[in-house]
C-alpha positions, 0 to 999 in steps of 0.5 A, spaced: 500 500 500 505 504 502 508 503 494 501 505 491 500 511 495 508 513 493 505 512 486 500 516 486 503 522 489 508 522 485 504 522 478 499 526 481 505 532 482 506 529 474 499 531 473 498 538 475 505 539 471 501 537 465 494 540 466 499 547 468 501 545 461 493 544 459 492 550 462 496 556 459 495 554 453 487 553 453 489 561 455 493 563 449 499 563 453 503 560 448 503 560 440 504 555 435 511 555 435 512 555 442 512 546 443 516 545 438 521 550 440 521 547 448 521 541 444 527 543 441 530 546 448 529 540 452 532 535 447 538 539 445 539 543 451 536 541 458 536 533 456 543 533 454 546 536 460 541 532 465 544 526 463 551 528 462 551 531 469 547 524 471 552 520 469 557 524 473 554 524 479 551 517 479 556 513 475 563 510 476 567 504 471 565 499 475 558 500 475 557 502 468 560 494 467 555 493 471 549 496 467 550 491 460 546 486 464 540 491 464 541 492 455 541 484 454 534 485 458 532 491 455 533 489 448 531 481 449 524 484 450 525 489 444 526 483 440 520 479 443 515 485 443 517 487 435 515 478 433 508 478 439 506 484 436 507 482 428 503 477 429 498 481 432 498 484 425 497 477 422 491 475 426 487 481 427 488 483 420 490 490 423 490 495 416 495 498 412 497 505 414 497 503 422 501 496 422 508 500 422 504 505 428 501 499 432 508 494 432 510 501 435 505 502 440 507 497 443 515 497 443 516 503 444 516 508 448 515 515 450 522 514 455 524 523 454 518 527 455 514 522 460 518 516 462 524 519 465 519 526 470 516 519 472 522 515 473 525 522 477 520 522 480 519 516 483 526 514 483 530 519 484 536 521 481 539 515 483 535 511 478 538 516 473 543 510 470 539 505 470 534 509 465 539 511 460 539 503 459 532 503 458 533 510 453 539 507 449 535 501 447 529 505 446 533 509 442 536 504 438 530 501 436 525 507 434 530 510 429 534 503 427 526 499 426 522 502 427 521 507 423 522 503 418 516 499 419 511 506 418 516 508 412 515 502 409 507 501 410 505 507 406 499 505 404 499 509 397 505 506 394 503 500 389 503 492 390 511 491 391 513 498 391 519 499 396 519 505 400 524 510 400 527 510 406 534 513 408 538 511 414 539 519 418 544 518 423 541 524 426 535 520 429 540 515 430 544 519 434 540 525 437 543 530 441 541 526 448 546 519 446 551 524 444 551 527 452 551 519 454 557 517 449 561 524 452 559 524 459 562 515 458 568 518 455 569 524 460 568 518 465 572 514 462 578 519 461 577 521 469 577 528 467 574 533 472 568 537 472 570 544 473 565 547 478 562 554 474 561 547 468 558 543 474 553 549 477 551 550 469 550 544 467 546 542 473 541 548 472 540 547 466 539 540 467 534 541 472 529 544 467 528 537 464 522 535 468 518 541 468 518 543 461 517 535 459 511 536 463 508 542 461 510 539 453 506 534 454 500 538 456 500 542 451 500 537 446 494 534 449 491 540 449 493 540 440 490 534 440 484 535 444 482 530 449 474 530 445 478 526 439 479 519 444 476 514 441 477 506 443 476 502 437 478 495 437 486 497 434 487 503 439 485 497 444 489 492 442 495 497 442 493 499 448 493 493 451 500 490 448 503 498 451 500 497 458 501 489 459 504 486 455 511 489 453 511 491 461 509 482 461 515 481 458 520 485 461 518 482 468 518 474 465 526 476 463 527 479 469 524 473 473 528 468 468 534 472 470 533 471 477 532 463 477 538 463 472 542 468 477 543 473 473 538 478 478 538 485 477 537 490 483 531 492 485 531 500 483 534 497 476 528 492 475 522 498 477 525 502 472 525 497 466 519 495 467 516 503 469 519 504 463 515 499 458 510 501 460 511 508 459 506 511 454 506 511 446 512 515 443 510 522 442 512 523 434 508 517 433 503 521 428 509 525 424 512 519 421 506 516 420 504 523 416 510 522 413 509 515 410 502 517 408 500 512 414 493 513 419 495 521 423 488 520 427 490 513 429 497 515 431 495 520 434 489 517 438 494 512 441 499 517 443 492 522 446 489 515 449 496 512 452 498 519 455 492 519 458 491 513 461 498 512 463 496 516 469 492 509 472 497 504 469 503 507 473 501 506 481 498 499 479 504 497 476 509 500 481 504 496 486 505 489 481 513 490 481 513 489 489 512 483 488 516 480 483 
């Protein structure tokens, strides 16, 4: 009990962050170029300099070695939930223009703009490490496939037609990794933080969370909470998001455990908090792009969001006892 009422705190100081983001932009405060600049800041500028600072805080060369284990566990359930949810397309006959957007929906993550202000939150920032397991693996997964499989159903191409599709290193290696893979070198090197860095850094990064928050609730309001719908594909993704990709992180974990390979406690709560962390918040522009099903995309998106906020102290309550 005393994990569920920490839980629901937690994601009740989450939701008045968001509805403050609802708020203001209901009330004109912000424009239509204001989410994609604070998108902008806090991929580019805060998030890189949180998980640079995070790393340096909370990371020696020893426990990074440690954290490899976490990537095996991570990935295995990537693979796992691209095959379950393939199959799902097969059998539920999901249509052209959606099937790259639901095997998505329920592999990947929203780790950035809400699964690391609710690993924050209920974690601290010593559970830092361990999201950045779950982030690069993400990461991997969403630009090296995923995107493939929505370039690749563009329902307009003709029979036997191939998408064209070009491998962007950008997206591959967005701004965030490249603060990880310079915060590893720099540990690696042992080389010292000078203080007014440190300072500046660590202000800059402490904006990540509200501005995530506040992000997330002016997208909610552009998306409009009116246009929810919950049709047998938004039901279906939303079942393989919030129970089964977190059903598989669990079954790995325990399989881990009985062959003697445990992880610890805080590591494990991560990994299964940030599977079960909402649909990825680009979902409807790549389906735009390939010419794909937006309202759906965008229905998975609004729909998860929202929904995350009961699924989370369930969740935190369920891994207690594991």
């Amino acid at each position: 009990m005393g994990a569920f009422m920490t839980s629901v705190a937690s994601v009740f100081t989450i939701l008045l962050m968001m509805a403050l983001g609802y708020l203001l932009t209901s009330l004109g405060w912000f424009d239509e170029n204001f989410s994609g600049s604070l998108s902008k800041l806090i991929m580019n500028v805060a998030l890189p300099a949180n998980i640079f600072m995070s790393v340096m805080s909370n990371l020696t060369v020893n426990k990074l070695v440690s954290l490899s284990s976490g990537l095996i566990y991570s990935f295995a359930a990537v693979i796992i939930g691209y095959v379950i949810a393939y199959l799902v397309v097969k059998i539920a006959r999901i249509r052209p223009g959606r099937r790259g957007v639901f095997m998505n929906m329920v592999v990947n993550a929203n780790t950035i703009f809400v699964g690391l202000p609710l690993n924050l939150a209920l974690f601290g920032s010593k559970s830092m490490p361990y999201f950045l397991v779950y982030y690069v693996t993400n990461t991997v997964s969403t630009w090296a496939f995923g995107v493939f499989l929505i370039s690749n159903d563009d329902p307009t191409k003709q029979k036997g037609q191939k998408a064209e599709t070009k491998f962007n290193w950008k997206k591959l290696l967005p701004a965030p990794l490249l603060g990880f893979i310079v915060a590893l070198l720099w540990l690696f090197l042992k080389l010292p933080v000078p203080n007014w860095a440190g300072n500046t850094l660590n202000y800059v990064g402490n904006l990540v969370t509200p501005l995530s928050l506040i992000y997330i609730g002016i997208v909610l309001h552009n998306a409009g909470l009116k246009s929810i719908k919950f049709d047998r594909d938004t039901l279906l993704g939303l079942i393989g998001r919030f129970i089964v990709t977190p059903a598989i992180m669990v079954c790995l974990i325990l399989l881990g455990a009985h062959l003697g390979h445990g992880l610890p406690s805080m590591e494990m709560q991560t990994l299964v908090v940030q599977a079960a962390a909402p649909a990825l918040a680009v979902m409807p522009i790549l389906a735009n792009e390939a010419h794909g099903d937006v309202e759906y995309a965008t229905n998975l998106v609004t729909t998860s969001t929202v929904l995350f906020i009961v699924v989370v102290p369930i969740v935190m309550t369920l891994i207690q006892f594991i």
